[in-house]
C-alpha positions in Angstrom: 93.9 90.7 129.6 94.6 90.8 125.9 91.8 91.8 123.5 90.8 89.5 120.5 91.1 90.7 117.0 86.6 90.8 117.5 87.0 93.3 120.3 89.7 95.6 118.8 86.5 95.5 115.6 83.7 96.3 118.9 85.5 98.7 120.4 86.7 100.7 117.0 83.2 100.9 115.7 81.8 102.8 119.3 79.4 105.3 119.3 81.1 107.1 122.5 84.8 106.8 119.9 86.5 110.0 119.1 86.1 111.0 115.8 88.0 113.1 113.4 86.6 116.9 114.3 87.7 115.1 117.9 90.7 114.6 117.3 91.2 117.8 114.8 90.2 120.2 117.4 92.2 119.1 120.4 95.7 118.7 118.3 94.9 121.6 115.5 94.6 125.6 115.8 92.9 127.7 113.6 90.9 125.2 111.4 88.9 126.3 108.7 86.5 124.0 106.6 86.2 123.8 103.3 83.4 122.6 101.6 82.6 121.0 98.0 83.9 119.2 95.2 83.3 121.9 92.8 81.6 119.3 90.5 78.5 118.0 92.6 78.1 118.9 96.2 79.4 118.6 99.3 79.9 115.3 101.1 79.5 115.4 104.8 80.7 112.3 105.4 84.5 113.9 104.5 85.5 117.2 106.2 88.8 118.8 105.6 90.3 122.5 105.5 93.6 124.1 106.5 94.4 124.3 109.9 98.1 125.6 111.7 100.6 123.0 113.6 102.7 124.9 116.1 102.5 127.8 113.4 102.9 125.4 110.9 100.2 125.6 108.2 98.9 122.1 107.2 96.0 120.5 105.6 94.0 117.8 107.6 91.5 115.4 106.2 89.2 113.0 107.6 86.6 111.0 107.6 83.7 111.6 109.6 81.3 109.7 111.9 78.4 110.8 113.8 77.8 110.0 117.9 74.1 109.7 117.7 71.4 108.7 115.2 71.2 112.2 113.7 74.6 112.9 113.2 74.8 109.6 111.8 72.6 110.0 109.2 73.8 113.5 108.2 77.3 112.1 108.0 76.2 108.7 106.2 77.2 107.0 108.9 81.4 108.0 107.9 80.5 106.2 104.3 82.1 108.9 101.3 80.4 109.5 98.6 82.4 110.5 94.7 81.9 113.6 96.1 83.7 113.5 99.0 86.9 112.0 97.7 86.6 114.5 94.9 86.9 117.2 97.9 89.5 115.2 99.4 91.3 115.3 96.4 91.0 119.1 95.4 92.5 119.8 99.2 95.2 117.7 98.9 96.2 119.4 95.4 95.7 122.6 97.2 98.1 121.7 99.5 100.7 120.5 97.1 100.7 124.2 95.6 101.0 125.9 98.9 103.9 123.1 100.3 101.2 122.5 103.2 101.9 118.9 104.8 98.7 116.4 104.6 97.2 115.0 107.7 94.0 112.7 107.3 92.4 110.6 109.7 90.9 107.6 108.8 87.4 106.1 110.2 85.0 104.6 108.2 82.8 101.0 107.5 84.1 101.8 103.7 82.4 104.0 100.8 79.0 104.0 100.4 77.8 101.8 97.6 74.6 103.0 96.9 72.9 102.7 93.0 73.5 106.7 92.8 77.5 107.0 94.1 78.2 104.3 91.7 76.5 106.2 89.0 78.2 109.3 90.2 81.7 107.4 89.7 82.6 105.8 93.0 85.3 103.3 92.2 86.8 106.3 89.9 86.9 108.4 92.9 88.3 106.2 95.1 91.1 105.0 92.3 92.0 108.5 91.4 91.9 109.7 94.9 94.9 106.9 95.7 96.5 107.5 92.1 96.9 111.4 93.1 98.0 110.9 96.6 100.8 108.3 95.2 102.6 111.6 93.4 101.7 114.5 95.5 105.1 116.3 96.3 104.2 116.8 100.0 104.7 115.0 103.2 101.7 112.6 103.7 100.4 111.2 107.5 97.5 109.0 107.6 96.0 107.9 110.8 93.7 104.8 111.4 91.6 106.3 114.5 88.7 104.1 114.1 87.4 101.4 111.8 89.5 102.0 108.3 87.7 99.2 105.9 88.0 98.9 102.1 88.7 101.4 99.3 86.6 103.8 101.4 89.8 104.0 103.7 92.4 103.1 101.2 90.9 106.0 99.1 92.8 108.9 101.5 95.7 106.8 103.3 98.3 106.1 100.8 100.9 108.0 102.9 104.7 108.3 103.6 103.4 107.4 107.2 100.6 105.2 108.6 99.8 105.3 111.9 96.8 103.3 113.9 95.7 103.7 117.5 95.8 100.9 119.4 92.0 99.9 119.3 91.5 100.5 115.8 91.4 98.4 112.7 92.1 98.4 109.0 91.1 95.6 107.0 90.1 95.2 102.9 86.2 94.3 104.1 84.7 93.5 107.4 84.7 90.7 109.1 81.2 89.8 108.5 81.6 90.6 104.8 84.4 88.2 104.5 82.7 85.3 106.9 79.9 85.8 104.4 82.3 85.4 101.2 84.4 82.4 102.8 82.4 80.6 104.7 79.1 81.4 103.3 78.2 82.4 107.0 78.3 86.0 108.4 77.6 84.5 111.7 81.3 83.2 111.7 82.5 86.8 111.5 84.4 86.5 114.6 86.3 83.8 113.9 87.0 85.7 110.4 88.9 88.5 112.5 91.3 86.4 113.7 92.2 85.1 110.8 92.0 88.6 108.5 94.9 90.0 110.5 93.3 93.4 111.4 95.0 94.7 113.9 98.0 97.5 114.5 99.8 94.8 116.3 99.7 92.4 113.4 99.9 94.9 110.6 102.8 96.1 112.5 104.6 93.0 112.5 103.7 92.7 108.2 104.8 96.2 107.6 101.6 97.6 106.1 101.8 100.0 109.2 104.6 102.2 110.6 103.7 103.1 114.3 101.2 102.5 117.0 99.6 104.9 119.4 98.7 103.4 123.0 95.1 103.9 124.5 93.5 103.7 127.4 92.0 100.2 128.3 88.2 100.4 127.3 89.6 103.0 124.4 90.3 106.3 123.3 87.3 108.4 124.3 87.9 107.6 128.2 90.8 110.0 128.1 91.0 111.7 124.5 93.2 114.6 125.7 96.0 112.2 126.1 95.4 110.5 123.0 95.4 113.6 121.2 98.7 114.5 122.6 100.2 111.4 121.7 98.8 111.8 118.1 100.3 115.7 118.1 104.1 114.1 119.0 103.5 111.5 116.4 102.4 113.4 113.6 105.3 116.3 114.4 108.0 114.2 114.5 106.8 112.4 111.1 106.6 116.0 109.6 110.3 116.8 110.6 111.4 113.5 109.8 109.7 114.0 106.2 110.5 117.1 105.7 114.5 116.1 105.7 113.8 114.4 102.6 113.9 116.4 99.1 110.9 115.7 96.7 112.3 113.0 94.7 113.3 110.8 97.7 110.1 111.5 99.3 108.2 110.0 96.1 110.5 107.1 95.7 110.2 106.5 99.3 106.3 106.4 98.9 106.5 104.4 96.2 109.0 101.6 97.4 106.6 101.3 100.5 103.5 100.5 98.4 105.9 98.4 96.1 107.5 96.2 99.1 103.9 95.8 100.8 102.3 94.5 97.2 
């Protein structure tokens, strides 16, 4: 049986879900996290470090849910702070100096858009975060694995390659934000799913995406070691497929993407 638009956004907002230190210590060896902005703090909600690929070194990005009410709440429930993009960013720069390929995974309800992240310079963040990753002389992955909503998501996927699981979604608000706007009803968020075009399938067909990686029937976590091989071939063959490319065509590939999808 085929599964709704509404039940691709139920089952990529689980609990039980795999989540980016999931997923980063099943495909990655010798990961090391690095911590802070080196302005503010350090934002949990964002983890990232260097890691190796088959020997290769790489850096990996990615943002971070909890699996209970705890973790939750020490990872603001996946929603970045300035602070965390402002990590995201250093890394990513730090790759670009040592030629280290960027991987980030992407899983969050969007940035959080609390009184003191906007006073700390959220929508700055998040611009400058895309503006950098638009020129960065490195191969770029980004993988949807859960719920990718809003600039929170957009802020670390601007990549030569984007690649969504099956059950996840990526979408400029959620459904019940955009039921709200639209049809003045939030209740009618379901019906707003179908119409959003939301999921890997349809962004697929529109070309915002690149390629799709199959999961089990009730979703990812029911057999993650699978998954996480799957996502291990896709992100090496991107790598070697990227790497082909000399630094000018890889930023005017990355730029005629963004230009043909605007």
């Amino acid at each position: 049986m085929s599964k709704t638009a509404w039940d691709k956004v139920t089952m990529a907002r689980q609990l039980e879900r795999p989540t980016a230190l999931d997923y980063i210590d099943k495909i990655f060896d010798d990961f090391v996290e690095l911590h802070g902005d080196r302005v503010f703090g350090d934002d949990k909600s964002i983890v990232g470090g260097i890691a190796t690929l088959n020997g290769m070194n790489v850096t990996v990005i990615g943002e971070q849910k909890g699996k209970t009410t705890k973790e939750n709440i020490e990872r603001n429930f996946g929603m970045p702070n300035p602070e965390g993009y402002r990590k995201a960013v250093r890394l990513m720069k730090q790759a670009e100096k040592f030629k280290r390929p960027i991987i980030t995974f992407i899983d969050t309800p969007g940035a959080n858009p609390i009184l003191g992240a906007e006073e700390r310079g959220q929508g700055e963040a998040i611009g400058r975060s895309m503006m950098e990753m638009s020129k960065l002389k490195v191969p770029i992955i980004a993988i949807v694995i859960g719920e990718g909503a809003s600039g929170g998501a957009l802020a670390i996927s601007v990549g030569d390659k984007i690649i969504m699981l099956e059950n996840s979604v990526y979408y400029i608000l959620s459904p019940e934000g955009f039921a709200s706007i639209l049809y003045k009803d939030s209740s009618r968020a379901e019906e707003a799913a179908e119409n959003m075009k939301i999921t890997a399938d349809e962004l697929k067909n529109m070309g915002i995406i690149d390629e799709i990686i199959e999961e089990p029937e009730n979703g990812a976590q029911n057999d993650i070691d699978n998954v996480s091989k799957k996502i291990k071939k896709c992100i090496e063959d991107s790598i070697k497929e990227l790497s082909k490319l000399d630094v000018e065509e890889l930023l005017n590939k990355r730029y005629n993407k963004y230009r043909k999808i605007i």
